[in-house]
C-alpha positions as a LaTeX table, in Angstrom:
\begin{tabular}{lrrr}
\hline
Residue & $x$ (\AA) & $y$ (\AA) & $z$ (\AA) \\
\hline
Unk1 & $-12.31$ & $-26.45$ & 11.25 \\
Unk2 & $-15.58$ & $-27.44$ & 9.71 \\
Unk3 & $-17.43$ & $-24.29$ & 9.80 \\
Unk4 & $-13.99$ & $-22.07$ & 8.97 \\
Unk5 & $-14.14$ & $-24.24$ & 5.58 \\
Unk6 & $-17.90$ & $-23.98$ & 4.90 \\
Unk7 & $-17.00$ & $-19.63$ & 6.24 \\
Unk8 & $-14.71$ & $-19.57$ & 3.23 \\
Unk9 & $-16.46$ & $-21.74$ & 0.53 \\
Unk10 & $-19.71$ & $-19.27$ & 1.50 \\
Unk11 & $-17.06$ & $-16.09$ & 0.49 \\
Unk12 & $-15.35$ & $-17.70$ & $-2.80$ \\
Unk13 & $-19.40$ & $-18.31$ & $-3.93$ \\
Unk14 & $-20.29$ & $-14.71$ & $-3.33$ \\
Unk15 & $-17.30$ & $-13.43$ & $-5.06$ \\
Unk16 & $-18.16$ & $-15.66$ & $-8.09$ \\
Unk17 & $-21.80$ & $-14.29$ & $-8.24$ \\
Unk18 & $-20.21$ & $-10.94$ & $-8.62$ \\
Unk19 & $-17.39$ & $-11.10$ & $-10.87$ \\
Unk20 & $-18.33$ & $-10.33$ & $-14.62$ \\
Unk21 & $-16.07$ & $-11.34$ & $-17.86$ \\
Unk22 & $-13.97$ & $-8.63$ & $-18.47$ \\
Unk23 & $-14.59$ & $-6.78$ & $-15.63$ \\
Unk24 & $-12.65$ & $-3.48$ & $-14.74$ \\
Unk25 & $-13.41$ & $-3.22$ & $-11.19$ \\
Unk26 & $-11.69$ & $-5.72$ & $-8.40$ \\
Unk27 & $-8.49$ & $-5.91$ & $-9.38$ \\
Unk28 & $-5.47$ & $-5.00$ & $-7.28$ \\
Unk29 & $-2.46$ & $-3.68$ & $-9.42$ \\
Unk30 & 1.04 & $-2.57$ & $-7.99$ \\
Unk31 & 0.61 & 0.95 & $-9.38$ \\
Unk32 & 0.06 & 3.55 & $-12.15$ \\
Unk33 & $-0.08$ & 2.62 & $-15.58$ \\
Unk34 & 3.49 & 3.32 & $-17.33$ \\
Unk35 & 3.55 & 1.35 & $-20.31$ \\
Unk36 & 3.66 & $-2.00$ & $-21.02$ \\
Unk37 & 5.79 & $-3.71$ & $-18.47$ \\
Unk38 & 6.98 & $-7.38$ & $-18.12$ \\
Unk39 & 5.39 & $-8.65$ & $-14.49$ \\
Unk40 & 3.78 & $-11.15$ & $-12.26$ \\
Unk41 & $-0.09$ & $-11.65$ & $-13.01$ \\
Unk42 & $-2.82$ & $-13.95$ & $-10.76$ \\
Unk43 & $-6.59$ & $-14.34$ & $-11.02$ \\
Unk44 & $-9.18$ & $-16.82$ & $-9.85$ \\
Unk45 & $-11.67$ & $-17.72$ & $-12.79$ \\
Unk46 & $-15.25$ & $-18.91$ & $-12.50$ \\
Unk47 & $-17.09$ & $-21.12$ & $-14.78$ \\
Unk48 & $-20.13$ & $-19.73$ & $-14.50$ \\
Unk49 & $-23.86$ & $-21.51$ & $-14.53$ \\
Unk50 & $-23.79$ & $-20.88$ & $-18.34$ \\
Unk51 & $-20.26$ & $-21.60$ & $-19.14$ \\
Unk52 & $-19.10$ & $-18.56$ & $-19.10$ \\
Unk53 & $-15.84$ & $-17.46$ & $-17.27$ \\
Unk54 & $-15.81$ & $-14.81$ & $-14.70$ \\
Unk55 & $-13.16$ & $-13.19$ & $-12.56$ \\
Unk56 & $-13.22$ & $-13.80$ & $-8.54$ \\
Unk57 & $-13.82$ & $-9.82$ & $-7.15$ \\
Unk58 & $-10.47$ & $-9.82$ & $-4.66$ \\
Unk59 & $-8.87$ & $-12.11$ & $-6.15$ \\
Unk60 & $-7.00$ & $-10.34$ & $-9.12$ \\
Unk61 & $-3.51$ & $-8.91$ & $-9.23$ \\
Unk62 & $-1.67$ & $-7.24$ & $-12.54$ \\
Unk63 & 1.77 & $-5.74$ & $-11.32$ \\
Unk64 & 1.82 & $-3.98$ & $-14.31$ \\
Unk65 & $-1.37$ & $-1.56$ & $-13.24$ \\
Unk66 & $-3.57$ & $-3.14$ & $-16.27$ \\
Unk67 & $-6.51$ & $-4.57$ & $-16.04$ \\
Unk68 & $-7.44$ & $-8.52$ & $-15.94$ \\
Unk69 & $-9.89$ & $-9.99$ & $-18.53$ \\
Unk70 & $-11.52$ & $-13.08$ & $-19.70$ \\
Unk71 & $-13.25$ & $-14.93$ & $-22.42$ \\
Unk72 & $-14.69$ & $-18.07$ & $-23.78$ \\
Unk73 & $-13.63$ & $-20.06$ & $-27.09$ \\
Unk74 & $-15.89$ & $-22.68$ & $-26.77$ \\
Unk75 & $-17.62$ & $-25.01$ & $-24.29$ \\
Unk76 & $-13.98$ & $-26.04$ & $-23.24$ \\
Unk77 & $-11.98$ & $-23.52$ & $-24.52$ \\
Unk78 & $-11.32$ & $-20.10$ & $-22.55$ \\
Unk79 & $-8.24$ & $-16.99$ & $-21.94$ \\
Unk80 & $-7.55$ & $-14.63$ & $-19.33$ \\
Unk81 & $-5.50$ & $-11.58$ & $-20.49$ \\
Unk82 & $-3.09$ & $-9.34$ & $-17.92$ \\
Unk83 & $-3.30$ & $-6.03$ & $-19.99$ \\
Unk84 & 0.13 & $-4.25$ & $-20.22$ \\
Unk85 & 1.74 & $-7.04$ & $-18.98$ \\
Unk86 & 3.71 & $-7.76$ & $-22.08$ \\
Unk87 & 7.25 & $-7.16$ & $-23.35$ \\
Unk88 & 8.82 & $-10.25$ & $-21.63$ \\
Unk89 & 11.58 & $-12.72$ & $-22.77$ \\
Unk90 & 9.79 & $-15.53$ & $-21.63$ \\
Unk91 & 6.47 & $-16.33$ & $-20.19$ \\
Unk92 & 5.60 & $-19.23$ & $-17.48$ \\
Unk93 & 1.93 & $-20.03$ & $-16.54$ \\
Unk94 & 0.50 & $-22.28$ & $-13.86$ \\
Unk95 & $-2.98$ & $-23.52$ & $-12.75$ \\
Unk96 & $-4.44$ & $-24.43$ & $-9.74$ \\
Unk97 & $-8.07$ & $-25.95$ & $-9.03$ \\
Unk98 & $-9.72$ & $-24.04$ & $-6.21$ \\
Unk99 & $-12.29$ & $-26.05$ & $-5.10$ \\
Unk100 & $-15.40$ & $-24.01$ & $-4.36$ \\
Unk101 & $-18.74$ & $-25.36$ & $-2.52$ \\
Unk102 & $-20.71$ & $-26.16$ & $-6.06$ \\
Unk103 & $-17.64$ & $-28.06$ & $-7.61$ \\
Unk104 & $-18.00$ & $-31.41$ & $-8.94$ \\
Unk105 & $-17.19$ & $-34.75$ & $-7.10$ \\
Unk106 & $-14.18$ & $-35.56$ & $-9.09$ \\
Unk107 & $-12.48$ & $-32.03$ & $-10.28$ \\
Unk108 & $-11.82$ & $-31.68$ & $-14.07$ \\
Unk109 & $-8.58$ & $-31.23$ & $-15.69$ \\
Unk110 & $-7.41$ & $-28.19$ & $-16.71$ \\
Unk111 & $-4.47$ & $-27.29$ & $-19.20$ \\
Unk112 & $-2.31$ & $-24.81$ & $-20.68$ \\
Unk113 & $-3.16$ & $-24.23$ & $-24.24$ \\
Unk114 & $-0.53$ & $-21.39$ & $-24.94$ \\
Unk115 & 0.77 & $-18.23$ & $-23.85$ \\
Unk116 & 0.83 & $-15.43$ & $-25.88$ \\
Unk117 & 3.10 & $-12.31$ & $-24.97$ \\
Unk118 & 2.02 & $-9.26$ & $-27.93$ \\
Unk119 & 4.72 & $-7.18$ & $-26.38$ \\
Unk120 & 1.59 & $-5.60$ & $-24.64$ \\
Unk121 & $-0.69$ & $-7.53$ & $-22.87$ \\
Unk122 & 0.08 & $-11.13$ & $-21.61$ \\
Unk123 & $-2.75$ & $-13.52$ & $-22.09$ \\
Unk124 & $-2.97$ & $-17.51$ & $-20.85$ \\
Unk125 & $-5.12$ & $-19.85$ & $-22.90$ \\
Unk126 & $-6.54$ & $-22.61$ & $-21.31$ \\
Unk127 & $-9.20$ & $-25.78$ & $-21.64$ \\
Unk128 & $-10.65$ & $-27.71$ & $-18.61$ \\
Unk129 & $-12.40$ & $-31.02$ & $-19.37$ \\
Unk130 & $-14.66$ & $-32.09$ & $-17.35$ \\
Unk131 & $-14.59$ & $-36.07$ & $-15.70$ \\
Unk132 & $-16.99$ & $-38.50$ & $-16.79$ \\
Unk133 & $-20.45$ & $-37.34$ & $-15.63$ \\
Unk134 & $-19.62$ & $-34.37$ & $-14.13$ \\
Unk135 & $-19.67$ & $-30.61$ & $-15.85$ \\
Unk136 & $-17.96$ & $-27.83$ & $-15.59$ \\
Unk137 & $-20.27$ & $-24.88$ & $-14.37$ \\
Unk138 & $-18.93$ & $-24.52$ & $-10.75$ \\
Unk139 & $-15.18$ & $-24.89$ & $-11.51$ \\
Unk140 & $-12.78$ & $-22.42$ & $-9.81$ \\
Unk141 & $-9.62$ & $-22.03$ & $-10.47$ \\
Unk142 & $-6.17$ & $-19.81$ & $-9.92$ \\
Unk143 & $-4.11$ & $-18.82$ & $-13.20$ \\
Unk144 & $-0.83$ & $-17.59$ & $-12.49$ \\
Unk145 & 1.67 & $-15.84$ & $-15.04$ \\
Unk146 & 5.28 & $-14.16$ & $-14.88$ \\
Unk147 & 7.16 & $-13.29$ & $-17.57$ \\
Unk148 & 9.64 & $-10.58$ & $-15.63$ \\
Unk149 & 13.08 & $-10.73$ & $-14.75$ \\
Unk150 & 13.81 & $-11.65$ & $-10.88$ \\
Unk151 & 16.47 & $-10.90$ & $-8.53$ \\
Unk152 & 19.34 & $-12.65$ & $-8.05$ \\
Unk153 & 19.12 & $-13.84$ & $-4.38$ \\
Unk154 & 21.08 & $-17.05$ & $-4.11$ \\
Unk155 & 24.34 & $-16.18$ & $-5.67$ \\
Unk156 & 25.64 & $-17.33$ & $-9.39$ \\
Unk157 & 25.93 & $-20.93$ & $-8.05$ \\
Unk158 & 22.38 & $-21.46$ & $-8.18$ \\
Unk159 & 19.70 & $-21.50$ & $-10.18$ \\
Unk160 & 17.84 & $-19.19$ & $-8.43$ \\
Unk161 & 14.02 & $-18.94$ & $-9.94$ \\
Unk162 & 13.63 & $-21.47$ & $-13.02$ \\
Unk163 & 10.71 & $-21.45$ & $-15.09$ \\
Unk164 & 10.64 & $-24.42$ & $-18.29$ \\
Unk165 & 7.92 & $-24.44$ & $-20.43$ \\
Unk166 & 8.33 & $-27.39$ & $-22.78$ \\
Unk167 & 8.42 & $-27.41$ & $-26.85$ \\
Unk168 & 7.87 & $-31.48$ & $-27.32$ \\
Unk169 & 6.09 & $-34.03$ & $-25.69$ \\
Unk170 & 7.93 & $-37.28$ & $-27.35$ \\
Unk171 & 11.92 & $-36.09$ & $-28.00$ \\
Unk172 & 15.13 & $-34.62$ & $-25.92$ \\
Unk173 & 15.11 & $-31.08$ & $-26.33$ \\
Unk174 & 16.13 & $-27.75$ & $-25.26$ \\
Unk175 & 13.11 & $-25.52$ & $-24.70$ \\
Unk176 & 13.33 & $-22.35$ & $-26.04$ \\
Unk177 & 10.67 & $-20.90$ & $-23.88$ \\
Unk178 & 12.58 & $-20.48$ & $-20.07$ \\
Unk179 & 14.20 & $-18.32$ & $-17.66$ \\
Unk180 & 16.65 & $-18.91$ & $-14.55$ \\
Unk181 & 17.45 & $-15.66$ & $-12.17$ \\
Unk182 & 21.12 & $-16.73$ & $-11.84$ \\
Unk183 & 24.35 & $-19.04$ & $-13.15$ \\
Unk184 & 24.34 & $-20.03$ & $-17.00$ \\
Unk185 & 23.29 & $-22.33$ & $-19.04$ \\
Unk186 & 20.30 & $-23.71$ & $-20.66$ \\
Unk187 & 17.91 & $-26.35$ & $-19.05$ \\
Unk188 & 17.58 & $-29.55$ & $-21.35$ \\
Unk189 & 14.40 & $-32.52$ & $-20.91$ \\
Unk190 & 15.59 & $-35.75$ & $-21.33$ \\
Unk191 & 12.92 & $-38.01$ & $-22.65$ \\
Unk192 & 13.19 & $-40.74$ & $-20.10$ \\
Unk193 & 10.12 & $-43.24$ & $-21.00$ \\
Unk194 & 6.47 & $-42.94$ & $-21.73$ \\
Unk195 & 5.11 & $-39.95$ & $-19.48$ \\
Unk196 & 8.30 & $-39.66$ & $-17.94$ \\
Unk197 & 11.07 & $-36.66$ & $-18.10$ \\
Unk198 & 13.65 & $-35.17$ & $-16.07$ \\
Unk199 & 15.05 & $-31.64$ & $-16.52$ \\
Unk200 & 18.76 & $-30.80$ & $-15.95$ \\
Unk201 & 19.36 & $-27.24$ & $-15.32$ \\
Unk202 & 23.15 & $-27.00$ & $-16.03$ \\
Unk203 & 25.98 & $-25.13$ & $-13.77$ \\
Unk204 & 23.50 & $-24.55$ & $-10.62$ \\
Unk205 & 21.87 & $-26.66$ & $-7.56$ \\
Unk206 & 20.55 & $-25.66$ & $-4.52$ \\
Unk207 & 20.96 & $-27.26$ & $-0.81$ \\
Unk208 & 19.85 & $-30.88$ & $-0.63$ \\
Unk209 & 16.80 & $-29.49$ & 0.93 \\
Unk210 & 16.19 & $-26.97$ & $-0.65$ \\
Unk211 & 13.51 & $-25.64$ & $-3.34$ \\
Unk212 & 10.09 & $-26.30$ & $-3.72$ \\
Unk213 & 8.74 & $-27.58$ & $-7.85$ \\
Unk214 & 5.47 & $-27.47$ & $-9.66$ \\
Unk215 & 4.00 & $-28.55$ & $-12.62$ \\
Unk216 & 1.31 & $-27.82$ & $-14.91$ \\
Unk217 & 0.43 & $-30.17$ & $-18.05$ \\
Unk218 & 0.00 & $-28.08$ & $-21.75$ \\
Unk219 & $-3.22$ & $-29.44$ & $-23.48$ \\
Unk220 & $-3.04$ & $-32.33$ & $-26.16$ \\
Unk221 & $-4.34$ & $-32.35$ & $-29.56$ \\
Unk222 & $-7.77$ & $-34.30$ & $-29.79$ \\
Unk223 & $-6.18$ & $-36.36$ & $-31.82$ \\
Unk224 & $-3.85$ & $-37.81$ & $-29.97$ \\
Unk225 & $-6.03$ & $-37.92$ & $-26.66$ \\
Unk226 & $-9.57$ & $-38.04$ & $-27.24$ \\
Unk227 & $-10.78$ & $-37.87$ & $-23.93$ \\
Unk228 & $-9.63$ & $-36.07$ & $-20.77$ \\
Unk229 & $-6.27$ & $-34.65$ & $-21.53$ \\
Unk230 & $-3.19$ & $-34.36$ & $-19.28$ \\
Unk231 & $-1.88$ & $-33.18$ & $-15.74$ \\
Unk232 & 1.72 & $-33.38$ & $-14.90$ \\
Unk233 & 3.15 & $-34.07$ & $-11.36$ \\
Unk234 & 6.69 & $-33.42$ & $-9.96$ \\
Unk235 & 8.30 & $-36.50$ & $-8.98$ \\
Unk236 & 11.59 & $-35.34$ & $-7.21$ \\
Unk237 & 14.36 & $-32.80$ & $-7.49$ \\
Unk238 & 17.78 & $-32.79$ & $-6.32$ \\
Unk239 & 21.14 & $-31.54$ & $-7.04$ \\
Unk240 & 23.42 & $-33.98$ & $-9.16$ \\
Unk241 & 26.86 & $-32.34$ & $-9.09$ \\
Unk242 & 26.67 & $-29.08$ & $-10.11$ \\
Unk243 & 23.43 & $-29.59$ & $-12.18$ \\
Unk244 & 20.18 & $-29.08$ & $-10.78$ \\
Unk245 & 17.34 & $-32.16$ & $-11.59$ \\
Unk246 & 13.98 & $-31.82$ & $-11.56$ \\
Unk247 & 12.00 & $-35.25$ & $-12.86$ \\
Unk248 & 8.28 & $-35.07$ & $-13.74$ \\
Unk249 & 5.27 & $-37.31$ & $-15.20$ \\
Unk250 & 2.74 & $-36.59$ & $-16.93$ \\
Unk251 & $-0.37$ & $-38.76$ & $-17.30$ \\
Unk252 & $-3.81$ & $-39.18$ & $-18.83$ \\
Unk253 & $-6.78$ & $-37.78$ & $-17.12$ \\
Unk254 & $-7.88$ & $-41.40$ & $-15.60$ \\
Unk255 & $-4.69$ & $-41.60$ & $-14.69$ \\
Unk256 & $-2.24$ & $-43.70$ & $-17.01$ \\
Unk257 & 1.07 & $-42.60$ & $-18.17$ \\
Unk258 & 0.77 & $-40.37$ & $-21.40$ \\
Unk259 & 3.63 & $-38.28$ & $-23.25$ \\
Unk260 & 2.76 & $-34.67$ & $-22.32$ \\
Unk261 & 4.52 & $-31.37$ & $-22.83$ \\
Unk262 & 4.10 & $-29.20$ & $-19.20$ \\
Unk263 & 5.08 & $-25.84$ & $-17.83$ \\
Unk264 & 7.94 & $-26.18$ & $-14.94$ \\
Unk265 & 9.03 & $-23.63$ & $-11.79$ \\
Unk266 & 11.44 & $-24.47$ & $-9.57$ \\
Unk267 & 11.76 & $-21.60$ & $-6.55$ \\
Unk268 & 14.18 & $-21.36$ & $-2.90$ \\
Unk269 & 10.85 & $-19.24$ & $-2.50$ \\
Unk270 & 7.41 & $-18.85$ & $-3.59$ \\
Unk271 & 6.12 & $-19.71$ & $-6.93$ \\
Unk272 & 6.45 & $-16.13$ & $-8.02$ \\
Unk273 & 9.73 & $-16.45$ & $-7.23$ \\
Unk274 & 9.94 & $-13.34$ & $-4.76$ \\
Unk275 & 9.85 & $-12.51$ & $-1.32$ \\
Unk276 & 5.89 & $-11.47$ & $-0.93$ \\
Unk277 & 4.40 & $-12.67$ & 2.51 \\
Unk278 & 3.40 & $-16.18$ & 2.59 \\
Unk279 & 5.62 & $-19.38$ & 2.06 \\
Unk280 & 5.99 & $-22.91$ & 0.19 \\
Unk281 & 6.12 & $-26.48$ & 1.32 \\
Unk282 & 6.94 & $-29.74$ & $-0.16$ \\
Unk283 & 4.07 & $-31.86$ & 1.75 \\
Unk284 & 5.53 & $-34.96$ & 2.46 \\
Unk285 & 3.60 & $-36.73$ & 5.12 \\
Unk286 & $-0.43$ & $-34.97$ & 4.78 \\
Unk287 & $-1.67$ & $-38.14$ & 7.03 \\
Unk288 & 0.12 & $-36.65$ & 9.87 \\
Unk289 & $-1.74$ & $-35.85$ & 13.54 \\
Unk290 & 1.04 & $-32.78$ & 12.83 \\
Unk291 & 4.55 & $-32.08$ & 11.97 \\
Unk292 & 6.82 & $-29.05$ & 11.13 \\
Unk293 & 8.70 & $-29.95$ & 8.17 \\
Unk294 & 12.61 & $-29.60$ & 7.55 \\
Unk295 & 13.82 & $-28.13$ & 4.76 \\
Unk296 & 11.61 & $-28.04$ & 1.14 \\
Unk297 & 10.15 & $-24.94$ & 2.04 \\
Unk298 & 10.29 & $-21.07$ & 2.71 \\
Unk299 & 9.06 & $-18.85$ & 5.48 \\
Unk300 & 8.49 & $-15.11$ & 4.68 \\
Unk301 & 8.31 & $-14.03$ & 8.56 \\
Unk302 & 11.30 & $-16.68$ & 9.17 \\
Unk303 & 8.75 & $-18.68$ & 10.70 \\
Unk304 & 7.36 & $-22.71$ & 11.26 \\
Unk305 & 5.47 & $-24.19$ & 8.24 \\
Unk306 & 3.14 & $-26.52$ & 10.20 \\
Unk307 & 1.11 & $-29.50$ & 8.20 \\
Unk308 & $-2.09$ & $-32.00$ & 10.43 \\
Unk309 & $-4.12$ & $-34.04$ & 8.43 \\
Unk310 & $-7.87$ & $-32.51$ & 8.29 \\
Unk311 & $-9.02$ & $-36.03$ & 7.95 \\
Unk312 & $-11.42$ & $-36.43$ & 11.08 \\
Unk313 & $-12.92$ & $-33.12$ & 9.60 \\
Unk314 & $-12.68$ & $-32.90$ & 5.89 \\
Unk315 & $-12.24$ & $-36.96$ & 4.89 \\
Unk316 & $-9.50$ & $-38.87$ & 3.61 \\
Unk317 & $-6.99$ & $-36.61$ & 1.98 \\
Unk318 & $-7.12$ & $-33.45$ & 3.10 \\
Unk319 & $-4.41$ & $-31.54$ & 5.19 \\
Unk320 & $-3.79$ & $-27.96$ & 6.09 \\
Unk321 & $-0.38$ & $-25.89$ & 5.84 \\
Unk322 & $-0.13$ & $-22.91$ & 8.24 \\
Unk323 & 2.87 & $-20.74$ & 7.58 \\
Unk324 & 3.47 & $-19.73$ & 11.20 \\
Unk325 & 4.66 & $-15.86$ & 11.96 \\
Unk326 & 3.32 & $-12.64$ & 10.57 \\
Unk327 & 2.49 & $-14.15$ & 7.54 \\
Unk328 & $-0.11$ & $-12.02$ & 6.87 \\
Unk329 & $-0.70$ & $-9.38$ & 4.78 \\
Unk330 & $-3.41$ & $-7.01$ & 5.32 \\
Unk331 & $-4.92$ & $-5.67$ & 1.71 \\
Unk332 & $-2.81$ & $-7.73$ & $-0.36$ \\
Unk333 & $-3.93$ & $-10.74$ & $-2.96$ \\
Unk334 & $-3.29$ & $-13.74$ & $-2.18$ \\
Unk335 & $-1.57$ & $-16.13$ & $-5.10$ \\
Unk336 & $-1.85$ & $-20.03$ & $-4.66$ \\
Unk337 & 0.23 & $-22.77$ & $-6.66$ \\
Unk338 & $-0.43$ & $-26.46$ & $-5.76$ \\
Unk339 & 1.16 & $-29.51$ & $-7.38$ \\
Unk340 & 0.59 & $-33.35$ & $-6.45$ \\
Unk341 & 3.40 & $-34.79$ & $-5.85$ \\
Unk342 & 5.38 & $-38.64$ & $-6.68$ \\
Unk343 & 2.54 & $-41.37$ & $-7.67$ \\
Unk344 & $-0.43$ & $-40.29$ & $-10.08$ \\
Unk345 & $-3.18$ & $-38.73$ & $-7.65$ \\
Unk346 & $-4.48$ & $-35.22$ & $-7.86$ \\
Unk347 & $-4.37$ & $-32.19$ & $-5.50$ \\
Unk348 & $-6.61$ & $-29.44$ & $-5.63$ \\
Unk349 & $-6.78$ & $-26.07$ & $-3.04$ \\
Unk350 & $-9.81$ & $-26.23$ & $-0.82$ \\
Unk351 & $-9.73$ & $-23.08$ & 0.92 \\
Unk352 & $-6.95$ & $-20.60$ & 2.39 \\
Unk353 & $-7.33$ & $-18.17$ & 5.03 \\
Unk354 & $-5.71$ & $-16.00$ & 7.81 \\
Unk355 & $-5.58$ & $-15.21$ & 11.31 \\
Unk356 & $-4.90$ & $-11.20$ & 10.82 \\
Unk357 & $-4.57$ & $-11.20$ & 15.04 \\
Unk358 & $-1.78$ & $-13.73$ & 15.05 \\
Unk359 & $-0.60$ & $-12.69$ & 11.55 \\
Unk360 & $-0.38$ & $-16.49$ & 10.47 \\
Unk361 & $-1.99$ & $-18.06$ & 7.03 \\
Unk362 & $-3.18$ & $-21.42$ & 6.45 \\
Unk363 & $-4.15$ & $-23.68$ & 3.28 \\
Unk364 & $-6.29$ & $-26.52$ & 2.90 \\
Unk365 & $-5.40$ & $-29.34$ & 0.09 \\
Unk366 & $-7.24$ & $-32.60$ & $-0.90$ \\
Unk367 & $-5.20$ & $-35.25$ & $-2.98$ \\
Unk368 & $-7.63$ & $-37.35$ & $-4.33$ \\
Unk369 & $-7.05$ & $-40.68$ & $-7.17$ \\
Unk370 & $-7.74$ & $-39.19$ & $-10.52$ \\
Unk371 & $-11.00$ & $-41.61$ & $-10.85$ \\
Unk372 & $-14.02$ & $-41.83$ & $-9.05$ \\
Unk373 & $-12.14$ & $-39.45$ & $-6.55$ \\
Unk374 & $-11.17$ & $-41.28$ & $-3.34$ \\
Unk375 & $-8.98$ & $-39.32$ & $-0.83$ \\
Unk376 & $-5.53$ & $-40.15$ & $-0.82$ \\
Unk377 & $-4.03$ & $-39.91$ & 2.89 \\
Unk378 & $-0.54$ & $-40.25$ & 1.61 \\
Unk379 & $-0.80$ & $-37.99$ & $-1.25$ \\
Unk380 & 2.22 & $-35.81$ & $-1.34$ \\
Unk381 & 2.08 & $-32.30$ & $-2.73$ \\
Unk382 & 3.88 & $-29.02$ & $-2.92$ \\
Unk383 & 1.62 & $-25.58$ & $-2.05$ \\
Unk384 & 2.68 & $-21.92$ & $-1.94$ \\
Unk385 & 1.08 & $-18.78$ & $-1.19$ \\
Unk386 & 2.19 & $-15.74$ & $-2.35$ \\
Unk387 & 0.36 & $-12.64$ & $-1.67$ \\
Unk388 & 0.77 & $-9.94$ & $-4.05$ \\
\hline
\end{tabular}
C-alpha cells in the first residue's frame, strides 16, 4: 500500500512539472465546440514553486469542449476559467485538497471567493491561506463546477441533485443562487447559532439512507477574519417529513466556530450529480480493520463500496474507499469531492487509483485536527469519484 501511494504521489508531481497556466493542451472535453453551453467542469490546480497556478496534464475536463485556464490575483488570490461553459441558471463550485508528495504538514485552507457565469465561460475564484509556518508552493487541489440542468432520476418526490450556494453568513435566508433536479420549492438556511446552519429543502426527501452531502466554505472579508479563513463541514442530513435537512458548520481555520457563508450539494449519486463510473460514500467508521457500508452511498457498477483504515501504513487517519465492480473507466477523468464530516477536523484526498484488470477504483483520505495536524482515526467524511 506504501509504495502504490509513493507510485501515485511520484505521477501527480510529474504532471505538476508539466502543466502551464493557461495551457491548451491536456484537457479532456465531451466534444466539439457548439457554443456556449451550461456543463460540468473539473481541474486539479498546482501552486507552483513561484506561486503561480498550473493545471494537472490529465486531470482536466470541460463538457462543454472549451478549454480550462488559470491565473493568479495575488500571493493568495487565484481563478480557473471553463471556457464556453457559461449560460447557466445557477452555478455550484466545490474544492478538494489533493495532497501531493511536496505538500505542507498541516494543509492550508482554501475558499470560494465567487463564481462568475458571463453567459460564456464559467470561471471559479478562489484564495488558499496557508497554516502558520507553512506556504503554499506545493498545494494541489481539485476545483469542481456545474451549472447545467440534470436529469430527473428519483421521481418528483425527491430532491434529486441539490446544489445551495449561500447569500449570508449571519441571517435566515433564501439563497438565490441554487438548483434541485426534481419536486418544488425553494431551499431556505436557518441561522441556527454561531457557525451553525441547517438547510431545509421543501416538498422532497430521500430514503433514510440515502444521499451523500458536501460542503465547501466561501472566503471571509479580512476584516472580519484576519487570519486563516473558513472551511465548512456537513454535520448530518435526513428527511424530516416531507422536507429534506441538511445541517452544516462552518469554522475558523484553527478550528473554532465562525459564521461562514458555504457552497452545498446534496446527490443519491456522485457529486456531479450523474451516473459517470465511480461512486460516493458517507465514511462513517475510517478506523475500521474493514467494512462495507449500508446505505449513504452509490455504486456505478451496482457494486460493494469497501472502507480499512490505512493506519499501519499511512498513520493515524487515513483510510481507503474502493468502489468494488467495473468501476473503471479507461480514458476518462477522474473528478474527486471530499468533505469532513460531524466534529471540526479536516479531510484532504491523498491519492486515488485503479485496478483497470479488476475494473475497481480506490481513494485514499486523511482527516487530520485543523492544528498542528494530528490524524484523526475517527474522522468521518464523505468522498466521491466521478470520472468524466
Amino acid at each position: 500500500m506504501k509504495i502504490r501511494t509513493r507510485v501515485w504521489r511520484l505521477g501527480l508531481a510529474l504532471l505538476t512539472a508539466t502543466g502551464a497556466v493557461g495551457a491548451t493542451a491536456g484537457h479532456v472535453a465531451a466534444g466539439p465546440l457548439v457554443g456556449p453551453t451550461p456543463g460540468d467542469g473539473s481541474a486539479v490546480v498546482f501552486i507552483a514553486s513561484t506561486g503561480a497556478p498550473g493545471l494537472t496534464n490529465g486531470m482536466r475536463y470541460n463538457s462543454s469542449g472549451g478549454d480550462i485556464t488559470a491565473g493568479q490575483i495575488d500571493d493568495t488570490h487565484y481563478w480557473v476559467s471553463f471556457l464556453n461553459m457559461g449560460g447557466g441558471t445557477y452555478t455550484n463550485a466545490q474544492l478538494t485538497i489533493f495532497k501531493g508528495s511536496s505538500s505542507a504538514t498541516v494543509d492550508p485552507v482554501c475558499t470560494i471567493e465567487k463564481t462568475k457565469d458571463n453567459g460564456t465561460d464559467v470561471t471559479v475564484y478562489f484564495q488558499c491561506n496557508a497554516y502558520i509556518g507553512s506556504t503554499l508552493p506545493g498545494t494541489n487541489l481539485f476545483v469542481t463546477v456545474t451549472n447545467r440542468t440534470h436529469p430527473d432520476r428519483l421521481g418528483v418526490t425527491a430532491p434529486g441533485f441539490v446544489a445551495v450556494t449561500t447569500s449570508d453568513a449571519a441571517v435566515n435566508h433564501t439563497p438565490t443562487n441554487q438548483y434541485r433536479s426534481s419536486g418544488v420549492g425553494a431551499a431556505a438556511v436557518t441561522h441556527l447559532a454561531t457557525g451553525m446552519y441547517r438547510v431545509t429543502v421543501p416538498n422532497a426527501a430521500y430514503a433514510a439512507t440515502q444521499g451523500v452531502a458536501f460542503a465547501t466554505a466561501l472566503t471571509v472579508s479580512p476584516a472580519v477574519d484576519t487570519y486563516y479563513s473558513r472551511y465548512c463541514n456537513p454535520q448530518n442530513w435526513y428527511p424530516s417529513g416531507t422536507n429534506m435537512i441538511v445541517n452544516v458548520n462552518c469554522y475558523g481555520g484553527l478550528g473554532d466556530l465562525r459564521d461562514g457563508r458555504f457552497s452545498l450539494r446534496l446527490s443519491a449519486r456522485n457529486h456531479m450529480g450523474g451516473a459517470q463510473p465511480g461512486g460516493s460514500q458517507w465514511v462513517s467508521n475510517p478506523a475500521s480493520a474493514g467494512y462495507d457500508p449500508v446505505g449513504y452511498g452509490w455504486n456505478s457498477a451496482g457494486g460493494t463500496n469497501h472502507v480499512r483504515s490505512l493506519a499501519p501504513w499511512e498513520g493515524t487517519g487515513s483510510s481507503e474507499i474502493t468502489f468494488g465492480g467495473a468501476t473503471y473507466a479507461a480514458g476518462k477523468v477522474p473528478s474527486v469531492l471530499v468533505s469532513a464530516y460531524g466534529g471540526n477536523h479536516r479531510c484532504s484526498l491523498e491519492y486515488l487509483g485503479s485496478n483497470p484488470t479488476v475494473g475497481y477504483t480506490f481513494e485514499s483520505v486523511r482527516c487530520f485536527v485543523p492544528t498542528a495536524g494530528a490524524g484523526v482515526a475517527g474522522g468521518m467524511y464523505t468522498v466521491s469519484l466521478a470520472q468524466l
